[in-house]
N, C-alpha and C positions, 0 to 999 in steps of 0.2 A: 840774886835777880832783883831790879830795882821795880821798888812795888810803886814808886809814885807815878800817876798819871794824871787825867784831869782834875780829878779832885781826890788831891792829896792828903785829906783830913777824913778818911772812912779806910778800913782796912777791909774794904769785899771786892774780889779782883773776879773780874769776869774770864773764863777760856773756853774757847770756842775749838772743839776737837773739828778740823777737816782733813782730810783724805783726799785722795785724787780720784783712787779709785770707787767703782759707785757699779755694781749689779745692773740698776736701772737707767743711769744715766752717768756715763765715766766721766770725770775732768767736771762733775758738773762745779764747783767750786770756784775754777775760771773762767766760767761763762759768762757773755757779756751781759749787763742787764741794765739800761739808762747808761751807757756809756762807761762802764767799768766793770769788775770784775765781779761774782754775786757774793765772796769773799769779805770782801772790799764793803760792801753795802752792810754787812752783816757786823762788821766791827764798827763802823759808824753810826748802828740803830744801839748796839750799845754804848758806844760812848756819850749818847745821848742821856743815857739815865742818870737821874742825880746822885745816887745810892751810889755809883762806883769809882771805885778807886784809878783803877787801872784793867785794861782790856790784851789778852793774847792769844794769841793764835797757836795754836798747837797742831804740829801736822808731820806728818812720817816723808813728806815729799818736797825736794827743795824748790821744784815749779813754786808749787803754795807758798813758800819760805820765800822765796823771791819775787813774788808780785808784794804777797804783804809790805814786806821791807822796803822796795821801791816804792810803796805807797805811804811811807812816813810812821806804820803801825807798827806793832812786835808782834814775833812770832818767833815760837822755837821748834827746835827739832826734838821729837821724840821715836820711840823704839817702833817699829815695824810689827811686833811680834804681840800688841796690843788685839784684843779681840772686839775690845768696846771703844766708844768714845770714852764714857764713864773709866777705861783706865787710862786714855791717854790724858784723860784731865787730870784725875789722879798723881800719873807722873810728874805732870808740873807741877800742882798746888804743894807737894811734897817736899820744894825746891821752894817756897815760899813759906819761913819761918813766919813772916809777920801778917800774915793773914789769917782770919779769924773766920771768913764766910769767901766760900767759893761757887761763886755762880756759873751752871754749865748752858748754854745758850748752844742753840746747833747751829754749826756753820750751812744749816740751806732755809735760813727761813729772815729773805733781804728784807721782810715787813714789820719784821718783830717790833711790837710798840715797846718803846723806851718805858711807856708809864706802866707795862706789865712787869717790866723788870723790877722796877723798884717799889711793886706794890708786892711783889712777892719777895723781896730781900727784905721790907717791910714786917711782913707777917711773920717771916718765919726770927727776928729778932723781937718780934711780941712776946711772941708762944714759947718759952723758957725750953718748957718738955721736949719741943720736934727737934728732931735732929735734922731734917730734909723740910724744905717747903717743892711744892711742883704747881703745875697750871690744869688749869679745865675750863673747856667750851661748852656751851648749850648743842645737844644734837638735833637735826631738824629732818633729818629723812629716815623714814622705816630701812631704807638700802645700806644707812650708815650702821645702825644699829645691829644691824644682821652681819654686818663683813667683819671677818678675822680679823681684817687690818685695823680695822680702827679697834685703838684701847679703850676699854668702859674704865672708869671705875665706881666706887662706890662709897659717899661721903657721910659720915654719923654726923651725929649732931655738936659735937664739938667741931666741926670743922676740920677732922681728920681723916685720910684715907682708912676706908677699912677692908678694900680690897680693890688689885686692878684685873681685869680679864679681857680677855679676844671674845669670852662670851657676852651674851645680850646680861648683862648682869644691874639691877636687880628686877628676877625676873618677873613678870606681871601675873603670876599663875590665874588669877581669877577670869581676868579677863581674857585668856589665850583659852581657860575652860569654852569661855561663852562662844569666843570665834573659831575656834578648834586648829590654829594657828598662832604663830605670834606677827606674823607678815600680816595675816588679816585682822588681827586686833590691832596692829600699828596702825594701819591706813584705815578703820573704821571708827578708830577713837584716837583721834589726834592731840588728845592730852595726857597721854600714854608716854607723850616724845620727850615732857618735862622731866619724866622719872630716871633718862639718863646722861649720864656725863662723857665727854670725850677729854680722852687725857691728852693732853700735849708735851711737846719735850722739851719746856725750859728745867730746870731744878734748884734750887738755891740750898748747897748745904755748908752746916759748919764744919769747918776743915775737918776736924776730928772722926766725923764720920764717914765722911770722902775717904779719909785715909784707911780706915777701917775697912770700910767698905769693899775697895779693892783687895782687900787679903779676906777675904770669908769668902769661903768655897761655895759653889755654884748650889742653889737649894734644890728639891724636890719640885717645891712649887714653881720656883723660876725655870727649870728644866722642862716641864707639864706646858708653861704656856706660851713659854720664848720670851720671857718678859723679867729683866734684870733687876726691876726694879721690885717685883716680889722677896728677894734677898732680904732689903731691908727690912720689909716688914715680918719676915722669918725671922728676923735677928731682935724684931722687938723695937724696931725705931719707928718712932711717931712722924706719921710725915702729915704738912700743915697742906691743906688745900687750898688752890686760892682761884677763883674767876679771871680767865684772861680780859684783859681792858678790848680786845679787839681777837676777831679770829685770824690763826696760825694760816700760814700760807707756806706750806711746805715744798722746796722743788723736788720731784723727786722722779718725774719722767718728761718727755718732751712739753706734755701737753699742760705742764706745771710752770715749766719754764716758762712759755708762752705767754701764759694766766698773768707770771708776775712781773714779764717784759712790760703786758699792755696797763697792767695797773699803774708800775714805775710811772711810768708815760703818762700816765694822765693824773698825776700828781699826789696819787692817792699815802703813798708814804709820808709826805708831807703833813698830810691832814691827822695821819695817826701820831705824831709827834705835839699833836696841840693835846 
């Protein structure tokens, strides 16, 4: 597989696991968004990063296989029988002897700032020790804090994860004493909201542990919270944290899609590219 692309002098290839199909929203991948496809958007916010070598598309669907390709990009085909993105990335960087760092970018986030990418392919070629660099947002509402959906995690003072959860993690006990809730100590002390992180799902790792990765059996802890990326840190790999340059815009239901129709539109991708 030919690893050169825009910038042929870095061995870190981006792949973007998408699918067709989608629980919340099917086909969203082909969806139009500023006049193209949100695909389509999502391999041009990476190829925008300086850090990368080359950009592909991975998808079990040859709809997706064939917009991408019509659109001038690569994309391959992989196995159906994948349960994660994380293994359909896997599958390719596998097929990719000469690369050294594999960035996995999701194929529904058409916002993704280019300078997150390469601030976090950045770190995690600082930090010797990590095997995984990933991303994290400031959280601003008590609602987010409380929902399953959104991943906490939790960063020590090196600048490593040292845990992610669907719970409110780390928890404020003192303060949830005095309010006799954690809903009523969020909204009564609003600097409650600094103490957690929202995990997002870029991830930058070195090949070797990508590969790894996918062959170690599903953990206890990843099993407990639905969260793949606990593995890792059951295995003992250092993962680097790093602040997203701009907040994620995930599509992942109508009312997602809509959000990142009107932003397209009013030029706001643009302005995250500076």
């Amino acid at each position: 597989m030919n690893l050169t692309g825009q910038n042929p002098n870095t061995n870190t290839v981006v792949i973007i696991p998408a699918r067709f199909d989608s629980i919340r929203l099917p086909g969203k991948a082909l969806m139009e968004i500023a006049g193209k496809p949100m695909i389509c958007h999502v391999v041009e916010r990476a190829r925008e990063a300086q850090n990368v070598g080359n950009v592909i598309v991975a998808t079990d669907d040859p709809r997706i296989l064939d917009v991408v390709q019509q659109a001038g990009y690569q994309a391959v085909m992989t196995s159906s029988e994948h349960r994660s993105g994380t293994d359909r990335v896997a599958e390719v960087a596998e097929k990719l002897p000469g690369a050294r760092i594999i960035v996995n970018v999701q194929g529904d986030e058409p916002l993704i700032s280019p300078r997150t990418i390469d601030n976090t392919i950045d770190a995690l070629i600082a930090d010797e020790e990590a095997g995984v660099a990933t991303t994290w947002e400031p959280l601003h509402l008590a609602s987010e804090i409380l929902s399953p959906d959104v991943v906490k995690m939790v960063i020590g003072k090196a600048g490593r994860v040292l845990y992610f959860s669907r719970a409110p993690v780390p928890y404020p006990r003192d303060a949830v004493r005095r309010h006799g809730t954690l809903e009523v100590a969020l909204n009564n002390e609003p600097t409650l909201l600094a103490g957690f992180r929202k995990h997002t799902g870029l991830y930058v790792y070195r090949r070797e542990v990508l590969l790894n990765f996918a062959r170690w059996p599903e953990s206890e802890l990843e099993r407990a919270e639905s969260l793949e990326q606990l593995r890792a840190l059951d295995q003992g790999v250092k993962i680097k944290a790093v602040k997203a340059q701009s907040e994620s815009i995930g599509v992942d239901t109508p009312g997602d899609l809509e959000r990142a129709r009107t932003l397209m539109g009013s030029g706001v991708s643009n302005l995250l590219s500076q």
